[in-house]
SEDO-761362 format. One line per 4 residues: number of its first residue (from 0); their letters; for each residue x, z negated, y negated of C-alpha. Coordinates in Angstrom, 1 decimal, always signed. Layout:
% SEDO-761362
NUM	a	X/Z/Y  ...
END
This chain:
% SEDO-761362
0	xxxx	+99.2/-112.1/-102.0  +97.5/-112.5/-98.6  +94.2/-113.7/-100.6  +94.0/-111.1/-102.7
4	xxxx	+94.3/-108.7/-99.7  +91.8/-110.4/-98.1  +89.3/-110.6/-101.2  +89.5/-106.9/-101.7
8	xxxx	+89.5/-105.7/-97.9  +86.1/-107.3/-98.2  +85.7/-105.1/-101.2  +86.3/-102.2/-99.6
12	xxxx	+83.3/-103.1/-96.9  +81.2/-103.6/-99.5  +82.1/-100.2/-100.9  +81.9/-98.5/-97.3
16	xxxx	+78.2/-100.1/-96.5  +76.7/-98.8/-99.4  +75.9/-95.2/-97.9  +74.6/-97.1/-94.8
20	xxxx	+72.4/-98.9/-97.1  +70.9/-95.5/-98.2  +70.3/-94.5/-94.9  +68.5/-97.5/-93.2
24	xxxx	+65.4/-97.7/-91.3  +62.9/-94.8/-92.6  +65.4/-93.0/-94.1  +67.5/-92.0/-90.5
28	xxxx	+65.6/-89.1/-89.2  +65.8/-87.4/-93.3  +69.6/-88.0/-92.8  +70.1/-86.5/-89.6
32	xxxx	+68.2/-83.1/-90.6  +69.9/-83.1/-93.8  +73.1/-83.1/-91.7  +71.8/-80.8/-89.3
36	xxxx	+71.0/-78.2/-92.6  +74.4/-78.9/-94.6  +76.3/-78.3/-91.3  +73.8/-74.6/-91.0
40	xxxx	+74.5/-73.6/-94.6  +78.5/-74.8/-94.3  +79.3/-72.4/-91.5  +77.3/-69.5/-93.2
44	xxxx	+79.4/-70.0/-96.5  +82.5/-69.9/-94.4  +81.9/-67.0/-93.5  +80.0/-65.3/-95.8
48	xxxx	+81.9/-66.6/-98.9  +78.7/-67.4/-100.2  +76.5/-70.3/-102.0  +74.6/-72.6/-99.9
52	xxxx	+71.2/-73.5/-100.2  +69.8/-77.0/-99.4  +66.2/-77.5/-100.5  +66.7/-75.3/-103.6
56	xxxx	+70.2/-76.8/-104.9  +73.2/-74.4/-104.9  +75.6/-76.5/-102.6  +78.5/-74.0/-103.5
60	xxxx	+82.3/-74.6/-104.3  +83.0/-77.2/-107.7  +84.5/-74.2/-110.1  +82.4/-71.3/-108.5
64	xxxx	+78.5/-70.7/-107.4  +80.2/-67.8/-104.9  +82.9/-69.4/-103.2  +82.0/-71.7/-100.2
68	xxxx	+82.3/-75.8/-101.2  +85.2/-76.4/-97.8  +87.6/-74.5/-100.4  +87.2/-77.4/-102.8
72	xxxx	+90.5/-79.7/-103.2  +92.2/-81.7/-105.7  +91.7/-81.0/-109.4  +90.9/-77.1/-109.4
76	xxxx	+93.2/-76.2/-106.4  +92.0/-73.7/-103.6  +92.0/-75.4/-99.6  +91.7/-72.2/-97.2
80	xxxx	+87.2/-71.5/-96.4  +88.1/-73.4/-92.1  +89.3/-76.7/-93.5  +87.2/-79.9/-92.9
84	xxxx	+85.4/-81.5/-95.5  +84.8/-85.3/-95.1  +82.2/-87.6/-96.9  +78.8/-88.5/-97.4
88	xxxx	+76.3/-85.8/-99.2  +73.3/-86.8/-101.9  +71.0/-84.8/-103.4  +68.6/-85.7/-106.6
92	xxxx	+67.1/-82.6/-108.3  +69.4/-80.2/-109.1  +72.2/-82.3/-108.4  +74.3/-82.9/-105.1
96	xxxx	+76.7/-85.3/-105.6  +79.7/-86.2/-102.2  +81.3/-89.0/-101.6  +84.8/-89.4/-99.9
100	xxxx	+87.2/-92.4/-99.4  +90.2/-92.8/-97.6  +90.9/-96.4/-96.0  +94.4/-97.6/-94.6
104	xxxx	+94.2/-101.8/-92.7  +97.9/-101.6/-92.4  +100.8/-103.3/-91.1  +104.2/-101.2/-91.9
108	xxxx	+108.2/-102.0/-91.3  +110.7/-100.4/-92.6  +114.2/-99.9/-90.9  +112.8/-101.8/-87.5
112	xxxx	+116.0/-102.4/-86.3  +117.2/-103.4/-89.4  +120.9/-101.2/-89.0  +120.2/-100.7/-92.9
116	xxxx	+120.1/-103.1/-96.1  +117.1/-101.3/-97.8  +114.1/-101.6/-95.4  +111.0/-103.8/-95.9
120	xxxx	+108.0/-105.3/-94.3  +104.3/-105.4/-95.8  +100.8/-105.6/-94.9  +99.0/-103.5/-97.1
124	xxxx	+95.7/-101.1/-98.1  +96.6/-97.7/-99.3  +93.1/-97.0/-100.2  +91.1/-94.6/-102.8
128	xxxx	+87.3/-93.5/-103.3  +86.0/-90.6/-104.8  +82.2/-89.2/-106.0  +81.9/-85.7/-106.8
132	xxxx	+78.8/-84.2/-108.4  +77.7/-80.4/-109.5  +74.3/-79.0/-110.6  +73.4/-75.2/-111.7
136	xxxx	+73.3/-74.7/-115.5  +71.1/-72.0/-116.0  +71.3/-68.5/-114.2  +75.3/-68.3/-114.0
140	xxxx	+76.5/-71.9/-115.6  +78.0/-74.6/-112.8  +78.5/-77.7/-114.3  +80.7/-80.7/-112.2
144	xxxx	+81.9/-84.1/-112.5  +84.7/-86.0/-111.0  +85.6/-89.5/-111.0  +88.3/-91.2/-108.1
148	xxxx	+89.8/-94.6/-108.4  +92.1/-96.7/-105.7  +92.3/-100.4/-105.4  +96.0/-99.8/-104.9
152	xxxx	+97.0/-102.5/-107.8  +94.9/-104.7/-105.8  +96.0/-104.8/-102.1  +99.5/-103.2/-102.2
156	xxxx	+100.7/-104.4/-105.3  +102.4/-103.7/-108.6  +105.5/-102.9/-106.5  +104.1/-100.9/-104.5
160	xxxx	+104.6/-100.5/-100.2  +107.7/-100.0/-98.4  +109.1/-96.6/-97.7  +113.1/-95.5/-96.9
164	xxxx	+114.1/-92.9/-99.7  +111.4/-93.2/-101.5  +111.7/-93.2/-106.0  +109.5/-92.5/-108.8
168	xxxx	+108.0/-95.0/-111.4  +108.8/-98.2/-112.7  +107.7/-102.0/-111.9  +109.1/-105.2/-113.9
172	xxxx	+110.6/-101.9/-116.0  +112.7/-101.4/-113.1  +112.8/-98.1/-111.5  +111.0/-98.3/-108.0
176	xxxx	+113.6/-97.0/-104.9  +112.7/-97.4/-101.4  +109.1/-98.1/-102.4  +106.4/-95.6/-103.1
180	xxxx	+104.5/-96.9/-106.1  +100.8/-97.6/-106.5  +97.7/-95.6/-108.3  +96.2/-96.2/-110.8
184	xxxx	+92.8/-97.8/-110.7  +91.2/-94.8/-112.2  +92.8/-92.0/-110.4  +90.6/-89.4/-112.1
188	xxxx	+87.5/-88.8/-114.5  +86.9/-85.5/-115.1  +84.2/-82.7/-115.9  +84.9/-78.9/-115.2
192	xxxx	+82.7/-75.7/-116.7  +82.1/-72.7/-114.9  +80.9/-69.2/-115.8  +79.9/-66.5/-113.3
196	xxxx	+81.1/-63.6/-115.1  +79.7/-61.6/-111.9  +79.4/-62.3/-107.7  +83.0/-61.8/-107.9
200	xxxx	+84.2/-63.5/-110.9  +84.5/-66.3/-112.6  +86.0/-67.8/-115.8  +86.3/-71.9/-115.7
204	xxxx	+87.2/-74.9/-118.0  +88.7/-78.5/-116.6  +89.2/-81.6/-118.6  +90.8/-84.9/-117.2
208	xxxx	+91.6/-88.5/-118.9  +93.0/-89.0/-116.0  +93.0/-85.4/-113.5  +95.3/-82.9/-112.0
212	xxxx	+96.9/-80.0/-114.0  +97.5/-76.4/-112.0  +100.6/-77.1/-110.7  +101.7/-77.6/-107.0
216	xxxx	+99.2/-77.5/-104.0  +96.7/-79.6/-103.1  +97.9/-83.2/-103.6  +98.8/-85.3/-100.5
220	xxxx	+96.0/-87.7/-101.0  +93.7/-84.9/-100.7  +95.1/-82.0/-97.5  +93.4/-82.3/-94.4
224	xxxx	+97.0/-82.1/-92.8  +97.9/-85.1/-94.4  +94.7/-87.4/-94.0  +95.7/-89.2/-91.0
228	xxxx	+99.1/-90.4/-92.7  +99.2/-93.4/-94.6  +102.5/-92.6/-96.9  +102.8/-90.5/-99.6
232	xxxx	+105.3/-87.4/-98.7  +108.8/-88.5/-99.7  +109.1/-84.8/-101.7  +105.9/-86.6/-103.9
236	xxxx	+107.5/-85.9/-107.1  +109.3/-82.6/-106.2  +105.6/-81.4/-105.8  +102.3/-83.1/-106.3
240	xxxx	+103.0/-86.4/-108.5  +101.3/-84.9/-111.5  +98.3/-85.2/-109.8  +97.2/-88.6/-112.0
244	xxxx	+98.0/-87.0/-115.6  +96.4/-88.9/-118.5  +94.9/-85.7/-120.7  +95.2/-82.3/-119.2
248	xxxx	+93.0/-79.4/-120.0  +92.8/-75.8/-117.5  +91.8/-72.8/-118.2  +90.9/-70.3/-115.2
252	xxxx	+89.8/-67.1/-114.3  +89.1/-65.9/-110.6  +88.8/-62.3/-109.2  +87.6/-62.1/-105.8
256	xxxx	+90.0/-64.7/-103.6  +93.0/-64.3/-106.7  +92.7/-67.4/-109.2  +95.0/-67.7/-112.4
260	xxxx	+95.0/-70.4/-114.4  +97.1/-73.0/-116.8  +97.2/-76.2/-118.0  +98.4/-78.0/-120.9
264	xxxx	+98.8/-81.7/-120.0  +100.9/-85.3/-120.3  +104.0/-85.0/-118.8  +104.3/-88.6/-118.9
268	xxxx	+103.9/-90.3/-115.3  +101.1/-93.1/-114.9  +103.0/-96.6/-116.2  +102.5/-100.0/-114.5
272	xxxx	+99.8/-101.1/-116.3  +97.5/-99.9/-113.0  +94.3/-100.8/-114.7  +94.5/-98.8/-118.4
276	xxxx	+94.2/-96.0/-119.6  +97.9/-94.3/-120.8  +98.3/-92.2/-123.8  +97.5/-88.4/-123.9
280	xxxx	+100.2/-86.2/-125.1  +99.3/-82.6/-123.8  +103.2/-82.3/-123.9  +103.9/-79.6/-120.8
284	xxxx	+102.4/-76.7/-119.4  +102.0/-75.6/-116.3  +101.0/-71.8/-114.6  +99.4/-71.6/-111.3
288	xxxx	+98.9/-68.4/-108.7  +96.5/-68.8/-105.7  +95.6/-66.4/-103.8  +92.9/-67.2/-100.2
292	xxxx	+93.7/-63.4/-98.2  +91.4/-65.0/-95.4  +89.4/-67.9/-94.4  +92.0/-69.5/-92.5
296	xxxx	+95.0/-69.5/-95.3  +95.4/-70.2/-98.9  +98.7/-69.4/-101.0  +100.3/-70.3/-104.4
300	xxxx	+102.8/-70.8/-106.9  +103.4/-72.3/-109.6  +105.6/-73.6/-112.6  +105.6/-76.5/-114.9
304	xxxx	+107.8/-77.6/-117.9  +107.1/-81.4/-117.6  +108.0/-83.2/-120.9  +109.6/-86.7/-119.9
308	xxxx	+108.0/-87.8/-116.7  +110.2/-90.9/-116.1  +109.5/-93.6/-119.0  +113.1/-95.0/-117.9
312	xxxx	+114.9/-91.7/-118.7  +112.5/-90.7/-122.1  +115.2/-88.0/-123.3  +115.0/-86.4/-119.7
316	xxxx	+112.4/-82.8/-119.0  +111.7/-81.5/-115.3  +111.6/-77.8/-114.8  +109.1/-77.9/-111.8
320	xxxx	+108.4/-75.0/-109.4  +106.7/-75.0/-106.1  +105.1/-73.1/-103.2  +102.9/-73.8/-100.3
324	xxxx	+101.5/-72.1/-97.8  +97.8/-74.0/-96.3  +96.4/-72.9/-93.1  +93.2/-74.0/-91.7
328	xxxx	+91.6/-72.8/-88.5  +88.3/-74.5/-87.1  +88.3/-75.3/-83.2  +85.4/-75.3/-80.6
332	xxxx	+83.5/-78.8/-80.8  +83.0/-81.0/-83.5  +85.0/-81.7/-86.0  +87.8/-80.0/-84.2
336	xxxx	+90.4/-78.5/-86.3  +93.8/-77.8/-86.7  +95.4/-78.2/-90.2  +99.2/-77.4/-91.6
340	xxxx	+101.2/-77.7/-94.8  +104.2/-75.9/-96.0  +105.1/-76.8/-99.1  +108.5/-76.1/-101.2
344	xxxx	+109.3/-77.9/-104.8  +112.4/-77.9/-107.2  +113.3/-79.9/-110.1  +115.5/-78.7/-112.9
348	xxxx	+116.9/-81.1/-115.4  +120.2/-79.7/-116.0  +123.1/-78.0/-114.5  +123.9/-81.1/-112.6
352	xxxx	+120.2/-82.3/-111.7  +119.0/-79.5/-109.5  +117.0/-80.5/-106.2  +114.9/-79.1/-103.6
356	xxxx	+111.9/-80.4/-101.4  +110.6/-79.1/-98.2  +107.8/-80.4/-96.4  +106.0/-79.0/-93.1
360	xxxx	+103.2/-81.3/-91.8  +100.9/-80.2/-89.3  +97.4/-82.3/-88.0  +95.1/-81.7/-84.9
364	xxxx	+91.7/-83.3/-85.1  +89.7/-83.7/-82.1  +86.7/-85.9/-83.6  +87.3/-89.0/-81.8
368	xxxx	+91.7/-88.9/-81.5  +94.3/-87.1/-83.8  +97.4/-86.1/-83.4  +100.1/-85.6/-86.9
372	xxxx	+103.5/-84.8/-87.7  +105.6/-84.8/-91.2  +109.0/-83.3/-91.6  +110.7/-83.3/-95.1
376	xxxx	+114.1/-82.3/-96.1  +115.0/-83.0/-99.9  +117.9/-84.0/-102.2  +118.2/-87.1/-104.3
380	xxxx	+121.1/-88.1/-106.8  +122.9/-91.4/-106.4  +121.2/-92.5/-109.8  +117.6/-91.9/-107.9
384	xxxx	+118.8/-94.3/-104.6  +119.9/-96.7/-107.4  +123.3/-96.5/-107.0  +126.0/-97.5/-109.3
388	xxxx	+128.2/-94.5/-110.8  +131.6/-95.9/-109.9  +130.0/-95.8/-106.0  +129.6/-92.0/-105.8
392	xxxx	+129.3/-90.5/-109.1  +126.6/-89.8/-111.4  +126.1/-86.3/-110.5  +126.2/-86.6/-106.7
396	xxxx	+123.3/-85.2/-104.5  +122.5/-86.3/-100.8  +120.6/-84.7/-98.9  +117.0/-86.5/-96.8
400	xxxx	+116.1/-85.3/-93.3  +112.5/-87.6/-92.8  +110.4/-87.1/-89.1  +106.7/-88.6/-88.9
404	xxxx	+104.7/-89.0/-85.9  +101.3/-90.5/-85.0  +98.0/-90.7/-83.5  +94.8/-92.7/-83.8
408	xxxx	+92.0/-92.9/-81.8  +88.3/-93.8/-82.4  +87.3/-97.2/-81.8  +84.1/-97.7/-83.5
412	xxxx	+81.4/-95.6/-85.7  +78.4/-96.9/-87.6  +76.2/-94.4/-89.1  +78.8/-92.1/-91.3
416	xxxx	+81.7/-94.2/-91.2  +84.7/-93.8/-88.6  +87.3/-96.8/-87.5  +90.4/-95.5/-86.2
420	xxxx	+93.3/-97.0/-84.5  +96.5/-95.6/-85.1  +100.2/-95.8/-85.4  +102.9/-93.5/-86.4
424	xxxx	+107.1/-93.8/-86.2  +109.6/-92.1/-88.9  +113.2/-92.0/-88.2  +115.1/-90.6/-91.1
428	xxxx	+118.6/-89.2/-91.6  +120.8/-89.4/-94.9  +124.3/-87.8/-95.6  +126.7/-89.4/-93.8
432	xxxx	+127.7/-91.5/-97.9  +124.4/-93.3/-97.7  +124.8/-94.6/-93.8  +126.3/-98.1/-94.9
436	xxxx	+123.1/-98.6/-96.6  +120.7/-97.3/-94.8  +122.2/-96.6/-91.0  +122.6/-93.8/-89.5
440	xxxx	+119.3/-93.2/-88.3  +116.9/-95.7/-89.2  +112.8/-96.1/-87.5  +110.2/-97.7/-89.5
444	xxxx	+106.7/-97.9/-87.4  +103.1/-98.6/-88.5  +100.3/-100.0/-87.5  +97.0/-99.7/-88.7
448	xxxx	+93.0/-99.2/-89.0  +91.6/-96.3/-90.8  +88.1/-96.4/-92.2  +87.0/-92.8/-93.7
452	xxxx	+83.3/-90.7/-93.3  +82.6/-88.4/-90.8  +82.9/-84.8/-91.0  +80.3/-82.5/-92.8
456	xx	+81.2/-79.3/-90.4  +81.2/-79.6/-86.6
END
């Protein structure tokens, strides 16, 4: 395992040099006024609501030439108009194409003390990479592309990283518990349609093999209030774990700052083959709300009848409904901004199978240091923690208190790329049935570097 981390950490630099490579030499004074002029026409969108202009080529949001890019997010959800966009910009023609990654050099132990028998230790690179690209199609067309892979498989595993309470997914066909599971090598290839119907309307079309259907908010990997945390929230699949689907189609229509839209997708969660491509079943449905009533905030609801998520329990369907509430407010300086999450999800299965998810996470980002925190309460059955049903029951709930905090500060920047060192603590808290397992309050702490571009606003 340790040579396979190391071979694709040197992957990943090779990835993160290439847009130094198209910057070198000659090119650096182009770069810095094309920052200098996507950092004039970002601010005027924000607060115009407005397309942007950079030498000709609409630099707008990815489902709408009237709708300022910072709102763009996962799949076709809404961020609010203040949050920070990260990643490198291109232009060629008509196109303008951004690139983002994510990067996590970590070192991570569970249950520190070890007062539990579930906690684990790992060095690991939670990691992903994703190129956006849009270009004008004729006078009101906006055609877009999206494709997002992780090396995941590669350096954390088939089984995943360590992480208390933690279920969903399957390795060795054995369900995965106190370990959050990989992604899939290709995390997303999609294209998306739009039609200007006027300056204050739009009808749009999404297609994914993988993407994201309208359902929850914007997924975890994506929220500027959860960029600085390496772990996926435990609430994952209470709200955003349908955000790899293999097949979904969305259909939209916006008015204003109100967006409607549904999905018809695979209800099927990714299997552990990380590197294929998984059936498409367009199975479920899902109906989303959203609703941006000012720069600073975004809203939404939504519902989802998921057609057998878990391969492991094929005769099972989710009810899903969720609701979040995104704020984003931009601070003096640059890259100064202050980011928070609250998000609420609930799974239906049957009378007996009925559990709720609450997460608040909030993030201050002063360029060179941040500051996080994570709370999550939830409920899990006894047949989710693995437990036998002779030990508590089948139908017995327990409910999840988690607590996250952490910093990193800058240690190094070359040309658009950032090198943070940070670490975080969680303690978490269980009913008092699950303390012989787990203790009563267990820590797990981190370690780690983060590699990730700099920010397009100041």
């Amino acid at each position: 395992m340790s040579m396979k981390i190391l071979l694709s950490s040197l992957l990943l630099l090779t990835i993160l040099s290439l847009p130094l490579a198209a910057q070198h030499e000659g090119h650096q004074q182009h770069q810095q006024k094309q920052q200098q002029d996507t950092t004039q026409h970002l601010q005027q969108a924000s607060q115009q609501h407005g397309q942007m202009q950079h030498q000709g080529t609409p630099m707008s949001h990815a489902f709408s030439r009237n709708l300022p890019m910072t709102r763009n997010a996962s799949g076709t959800g809404w961020l609010p108009d203040e949050s920070p966009m990260y990643g490198n910009m291109f232009h060629a023609r008509e196109w303008m194409f951004m690139l983002h990654y994510n990067v996590f050099f970590r070192y991570n132990k569970q249950d520190v003390f070890e007062k539990g028998q579930r906690g684990d230790t790992q060095f690991d690179v939670p990691n992903w990479f994703m190129l956006m690209g849009q270009r004008p199609v004729g006078a009101r067309g906006l055609f877009r592309f999206s494709a997002m892979i992780s090396l995941d498989p590669l350096t954390v595993g088939g089984n995943g990283y360590p992480l208390l309470f933690q279920t969903g997914e399957t390795y060795n066909d054995q369900p995965l518990i106190d370990r959050q599971h990989p992604h899939d090598l290709f995390s997303e290839l999609s294209i998306g349609y739009t039609h200007m119907l006027s300056s204050e309307a739009d009808i749009f079309l999404y297609l994914g093999y993988p993407g994201e259907p309208a359902l929850s908010n914007v997924a975890f990997m994506h929220r500027p209030s959860a960029l600085n945390n390496p772990d996926s929230p435990l609430g994952h699949h209470w709200q955003d774990a349908t955000h790899i689907t293999f097949g979904v189609a969305t259909l939209g229509f916006r008015y204003r700052n109100l967006k409607i839209e549904g999905s018809s997708f695979t209800g099927r969660e990714p299997d552990e083959q990380r590197y294929d491509f998984d059936k498409p079943r367009f199975d479920s449905r899902a109906l989303r709300l959203t609703y941006n009533p000012s720069p600073q905030w975004s809203l939404q609801a939504s519902t989802a009848y998921v057609k057998s998520p878990e391969s492991i329990e094929p005769d099972e369907d989710v009810y899903r409904s969720t609701a979040s509430v995104l704020y984003g407010k931009k601070l003096a300086g640059d890259d100064h901004f202050w980011t928070t999450t609250l998000n609420w999800g609930y799974n239906w299965v049957d009378a007996n199978h009925k559990e709720h998810s609450v997460l608040l996470e909030s993030n201050l980002q002063r360029n060179t240091y941040a500051l996080y925190a994570r709370y999550e309460w939830l409920q899990k059955s006894a047949e989710e923690l693995g437990f036998e049903e002779d030990e508590f029951g089948h139908d017995a709930i327990f409910g999840i208190h988690a607590l996250t905090v952490g910093a990193n500060r800058q240690l190094l920047k070359i040309g658009t790329v950032k090198t943070h060192l940070g670490a975080q603590l969680s303690i978490f808290r269980g009913d008092s049935d699950l303390h012989p397992y787990y203790g009563s309050l267990p820590l797990s702490a981190q370690l780690y570097l983060r590699l990730f571009p700099t920010a397009m606003m100041p």
